[in-house]
C-alpha positions in Angstrom: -38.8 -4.8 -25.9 -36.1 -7.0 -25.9 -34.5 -5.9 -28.7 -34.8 -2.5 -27.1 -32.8 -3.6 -24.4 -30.5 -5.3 -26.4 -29.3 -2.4 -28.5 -29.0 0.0 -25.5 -26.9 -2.2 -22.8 -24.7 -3.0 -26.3 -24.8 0.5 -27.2 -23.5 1.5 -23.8 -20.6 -1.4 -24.2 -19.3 0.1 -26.9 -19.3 3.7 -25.9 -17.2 2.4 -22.8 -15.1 0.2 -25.0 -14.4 3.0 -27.2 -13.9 5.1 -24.0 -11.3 3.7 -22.8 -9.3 3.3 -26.0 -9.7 6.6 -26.5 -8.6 7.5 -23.1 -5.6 4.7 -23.0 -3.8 5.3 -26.2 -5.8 8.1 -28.2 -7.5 8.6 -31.1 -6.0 6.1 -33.3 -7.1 2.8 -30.4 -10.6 4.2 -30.3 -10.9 4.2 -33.9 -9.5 0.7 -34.0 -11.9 -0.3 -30.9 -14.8 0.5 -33.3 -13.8 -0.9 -36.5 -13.8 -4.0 -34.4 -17.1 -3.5 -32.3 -18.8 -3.2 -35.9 -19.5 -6.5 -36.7 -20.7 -7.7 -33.1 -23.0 -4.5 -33.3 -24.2 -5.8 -36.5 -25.1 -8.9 -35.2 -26.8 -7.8 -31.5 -28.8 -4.6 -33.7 -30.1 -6.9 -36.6 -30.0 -10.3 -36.1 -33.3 -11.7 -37.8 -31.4 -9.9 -41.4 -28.3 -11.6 -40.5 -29.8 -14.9 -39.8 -31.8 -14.7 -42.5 -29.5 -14.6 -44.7 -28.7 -17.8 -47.1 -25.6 -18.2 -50.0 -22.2 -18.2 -50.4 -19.5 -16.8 -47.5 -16.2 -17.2 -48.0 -16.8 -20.1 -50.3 -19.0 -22.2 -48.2 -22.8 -22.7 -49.1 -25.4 -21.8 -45.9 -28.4 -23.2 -47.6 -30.8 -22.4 -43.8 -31.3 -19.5 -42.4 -29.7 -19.0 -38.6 -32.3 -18.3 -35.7 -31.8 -14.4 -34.8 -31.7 -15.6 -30.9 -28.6 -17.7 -31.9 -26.6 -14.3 -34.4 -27.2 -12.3 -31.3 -26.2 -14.3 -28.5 -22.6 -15.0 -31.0 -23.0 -11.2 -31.1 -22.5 -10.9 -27.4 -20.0 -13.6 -27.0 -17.8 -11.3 -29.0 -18.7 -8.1 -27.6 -18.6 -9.3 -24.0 -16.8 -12.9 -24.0 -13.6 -12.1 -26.1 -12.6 -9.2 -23.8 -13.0 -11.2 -20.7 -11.2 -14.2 -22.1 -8.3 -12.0 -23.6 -8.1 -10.4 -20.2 -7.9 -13.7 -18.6 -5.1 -14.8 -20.5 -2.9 -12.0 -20.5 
């Protein structure tokens, strides 16, 4: 149930991120707004596959996996966090 709820407030972020690019400065800023939603999407939709995972990124060795609570909470951070601190400091 949670993740249920998870994916649909995140869902409904986006959709209001994209939104307002859209509406603010077109086409081009909404596409923009979701190539950059994608990768806090990623990590709210499937965390346990993203937590799970264990190698080599960007030349450092994860030899444990990540707790899924832990990939979406980061996911969240971003998708929530960033905007309100980037609003902040402008």
């Amino acid at each position: 149930m949670a993740t249920l709820i998870n994916r649909g407030l995140s869902l409904l972020v986006c959709i209001v991120y994209i939104s307002v690019g859209y509406s603010v400065q077109g086409s081009g800023r909404a596409l923009g707004v979701f190539i950059g939603l994608l990768f806090p999407m990623a990590c709210i939709w499937f965390p346990e596959p993203l937590g799970n995972f264990t190698g080599i990124i960007r030349g450092q060795l994860m030899t444990s996996p990540t707790p899924a609570v832990l990939v979406s909470a980061g996911g969240w951070l971003i998708l929530v966090g960033v905007p309100i601190i980037d609003y902040f400091i402008q």
